[in-house]
C-alpha positions in Angstrom: 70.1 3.4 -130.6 68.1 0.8 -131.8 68.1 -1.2 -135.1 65.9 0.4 -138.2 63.6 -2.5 -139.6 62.1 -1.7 -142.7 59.3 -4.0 -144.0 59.8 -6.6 -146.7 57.4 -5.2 -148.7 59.3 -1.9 -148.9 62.1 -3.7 -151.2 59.0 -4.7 -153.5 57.4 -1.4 -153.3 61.1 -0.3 -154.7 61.2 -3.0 -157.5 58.1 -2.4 -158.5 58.4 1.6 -158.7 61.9 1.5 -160.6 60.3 -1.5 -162.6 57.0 0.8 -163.5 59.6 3.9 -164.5 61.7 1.7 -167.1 58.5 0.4 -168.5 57.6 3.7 -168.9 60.6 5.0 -170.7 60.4 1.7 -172.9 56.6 2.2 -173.7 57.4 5.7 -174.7 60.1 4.9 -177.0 58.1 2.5 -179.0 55.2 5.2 -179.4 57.4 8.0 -180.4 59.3 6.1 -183.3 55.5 4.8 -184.2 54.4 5.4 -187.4 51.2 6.4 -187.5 50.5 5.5 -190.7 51.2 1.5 -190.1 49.4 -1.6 -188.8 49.8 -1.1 -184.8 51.5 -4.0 -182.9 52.8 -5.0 -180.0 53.4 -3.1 -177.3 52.1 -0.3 -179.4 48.8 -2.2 -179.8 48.8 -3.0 -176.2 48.8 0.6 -175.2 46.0 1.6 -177.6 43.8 -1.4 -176.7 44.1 -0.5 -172.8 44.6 3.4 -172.9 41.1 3.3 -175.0 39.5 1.0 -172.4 40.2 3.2 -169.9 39.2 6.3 -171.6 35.9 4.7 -172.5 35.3 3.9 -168.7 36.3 7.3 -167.4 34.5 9.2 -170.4 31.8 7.3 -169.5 31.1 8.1 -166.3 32.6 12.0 -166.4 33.4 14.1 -169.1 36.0 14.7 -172.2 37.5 17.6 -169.9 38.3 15.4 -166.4 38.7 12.0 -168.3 42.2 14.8 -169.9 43.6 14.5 -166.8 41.8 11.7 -165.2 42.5 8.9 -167.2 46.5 8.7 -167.0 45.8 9.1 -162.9 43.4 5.9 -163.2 46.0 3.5 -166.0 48.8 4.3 -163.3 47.0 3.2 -160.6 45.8 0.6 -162.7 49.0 -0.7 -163.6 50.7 -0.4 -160.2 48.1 -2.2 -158.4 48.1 -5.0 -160.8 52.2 -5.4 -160.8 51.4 -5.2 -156.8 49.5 -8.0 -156.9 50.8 -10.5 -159.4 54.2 -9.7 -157.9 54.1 -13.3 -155.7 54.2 -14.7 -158.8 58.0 -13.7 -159.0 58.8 -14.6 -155.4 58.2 -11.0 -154.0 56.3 -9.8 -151.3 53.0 -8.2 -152.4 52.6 -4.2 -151.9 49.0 -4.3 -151.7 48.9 -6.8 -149.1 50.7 -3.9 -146.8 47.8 -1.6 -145.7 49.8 1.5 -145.9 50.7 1.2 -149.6 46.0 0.3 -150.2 45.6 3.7 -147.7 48.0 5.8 -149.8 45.9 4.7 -152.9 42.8 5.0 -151.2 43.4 8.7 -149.7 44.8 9.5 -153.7 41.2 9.0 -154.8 39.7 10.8 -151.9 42.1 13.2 -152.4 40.9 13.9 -156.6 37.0 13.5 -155.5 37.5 16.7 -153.1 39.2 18.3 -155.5 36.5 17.6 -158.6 33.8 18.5 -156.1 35.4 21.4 -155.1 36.0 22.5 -158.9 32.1 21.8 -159.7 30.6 23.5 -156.5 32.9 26.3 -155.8 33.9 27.2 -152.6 31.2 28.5 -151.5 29.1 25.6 -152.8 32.0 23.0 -151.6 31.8 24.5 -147.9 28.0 24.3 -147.9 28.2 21.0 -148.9 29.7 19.7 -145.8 26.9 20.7 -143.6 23.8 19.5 -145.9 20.9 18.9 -145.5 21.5 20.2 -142.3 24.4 21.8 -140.1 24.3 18.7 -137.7 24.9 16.7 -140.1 28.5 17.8 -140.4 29.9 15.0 -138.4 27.8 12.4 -140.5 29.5 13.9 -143.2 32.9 13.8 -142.4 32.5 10.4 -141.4 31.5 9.8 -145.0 34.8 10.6 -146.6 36.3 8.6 -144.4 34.0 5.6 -145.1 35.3 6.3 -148.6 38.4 5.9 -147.9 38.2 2.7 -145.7 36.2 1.1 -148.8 38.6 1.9 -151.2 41.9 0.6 -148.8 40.3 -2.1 -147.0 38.6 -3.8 -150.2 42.3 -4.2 -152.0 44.3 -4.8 -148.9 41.9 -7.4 -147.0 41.2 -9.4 -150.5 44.7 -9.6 -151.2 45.7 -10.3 -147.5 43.7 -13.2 -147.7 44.4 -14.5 -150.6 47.8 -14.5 -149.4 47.2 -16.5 -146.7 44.8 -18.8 -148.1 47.4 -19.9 -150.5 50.2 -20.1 -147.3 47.7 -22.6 -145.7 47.0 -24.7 -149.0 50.7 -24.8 -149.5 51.5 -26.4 -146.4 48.1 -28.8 -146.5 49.8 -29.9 -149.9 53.3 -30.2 -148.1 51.4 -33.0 -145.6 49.6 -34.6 -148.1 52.8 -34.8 -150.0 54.9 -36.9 -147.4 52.3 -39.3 -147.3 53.6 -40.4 -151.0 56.1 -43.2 -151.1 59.6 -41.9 -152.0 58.5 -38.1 -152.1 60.2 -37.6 -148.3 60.5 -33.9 -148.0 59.5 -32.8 -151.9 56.2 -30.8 -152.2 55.2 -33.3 -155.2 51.5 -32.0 -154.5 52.4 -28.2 -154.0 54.2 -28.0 -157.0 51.0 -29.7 -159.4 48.4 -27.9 -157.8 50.1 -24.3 -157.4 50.2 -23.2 -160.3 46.5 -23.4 -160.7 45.9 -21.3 -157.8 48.4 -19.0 -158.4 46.5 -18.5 -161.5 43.6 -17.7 -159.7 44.9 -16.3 -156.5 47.4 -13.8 -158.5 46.5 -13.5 -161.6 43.2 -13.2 -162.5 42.2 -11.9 -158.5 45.4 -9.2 -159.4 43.6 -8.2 -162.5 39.9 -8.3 -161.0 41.0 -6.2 -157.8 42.7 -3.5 -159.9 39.9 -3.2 -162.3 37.4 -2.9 -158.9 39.4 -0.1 -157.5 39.6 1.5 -160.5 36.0 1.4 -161.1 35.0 2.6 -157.6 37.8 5.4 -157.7 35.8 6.9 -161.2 32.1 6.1 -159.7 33.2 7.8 -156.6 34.7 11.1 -158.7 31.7 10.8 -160.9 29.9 11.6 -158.3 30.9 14.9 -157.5 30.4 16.4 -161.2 27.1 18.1 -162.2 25.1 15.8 -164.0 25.3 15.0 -167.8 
């Protein structure tokens, strides 16, 4: 029988998942034994700031009865994608730059904007839908939700890829550059000046800016599907 291999990216999906859970657990200790009454700080601040940016966004866009259940779907995402992608920064392999784990994420959102469409048309209205404006138009249709869900997987997947590899390519051009200083020999002098600055860039602020884009399509695309305000 032959050997099992499992992807690298399946240990950081792990670390990441178990790392996510105790965060959890942590965050919800500090909010339980909050006082209500004080000054909020913190982590306790933290979680207000970003649990009422969220809210604003989804509330924005839907309603106070989906934005209930929405909004803890979208800060989870959120959070996962952005611990996804920062996590080069701590010498792992990024999730997100694995199309499997941006499909999963992608078909979760598809997934919730079927369901809200379903809920606000009925099924009878839902079914109908399908084959608008006209019964040919079926396949056209279908082919739609599955536009969706390339947008959503291939946007977060192929920026993050590339990123990736763009910073794989300016690492070794920095490694050359580098033996070309006198006494340096095999030391990445340049790599390790220069890096850091990227990684700013390539992980940091690109990690937050691609989770806040999914995020944003994921309600625009659920919006969508709700009656009008």
């Amino acid at each position: 029988m032959s050997d099992i291999k499992i992807q690298s990216t399946v240990y950081s999906i792990i670390i990441i998942t178990v790392f996510m859970a105790l965060l959890l657990v942590y965050i919800n200790r500090k909010l339980v034994k909050f006082d209500p009454l004080s000054q909020p700080k913190g982590v306790v601040l933290l979680m207000i700031m970003l649990t009422e940016t969220i809210d604003g966004m989804v509330r924005d866009k839907t309603n106070d009865e989906v934005a209930k259940y929405l909004t803890p779907y979208i800060m989870t995402v959120a959070t996962y994608i952005f611990l996804s992608n920062i996590a080069g920064l701590f010498s792992l392999e990024t999730p997100t730059s694995n199309y499997s784990v941006t499909l999963t994420l992608g078909a979760l959102t598809v997934i919730l904007i079927e369901v809200y469409s379903f809920k606000a048309r009925g099924a009878k209205g839902y079914i109908k839908s399908w084959f608008e404006p006209m019964p040919p138009f079926v396949i056209l249709n279908v082919l739609s939700k599955f536009s969706t869900l390339l947008s959503l997987s291939l946007r977060l997947f192929g920026n993050i890829l590339s990123g990736g590899i763009l910073m794989s390519v300016i690492y070794q051009m920095l490694g050359s550059v580098s033996k070309l200083i006198p006494f340096m020999g095999q030391f990445n002098i340049m790599g390790v000046l220069v890096a850091p600055v990227l990684h700013f860039y390539f992980d940091l602020f690109s990690g937050v800016m691609q989770a806040f884009i999914f995020i944003t399509l994921s309600i625009s695309f659920i919006a969508k599907e709700l009656p009008e305000k």
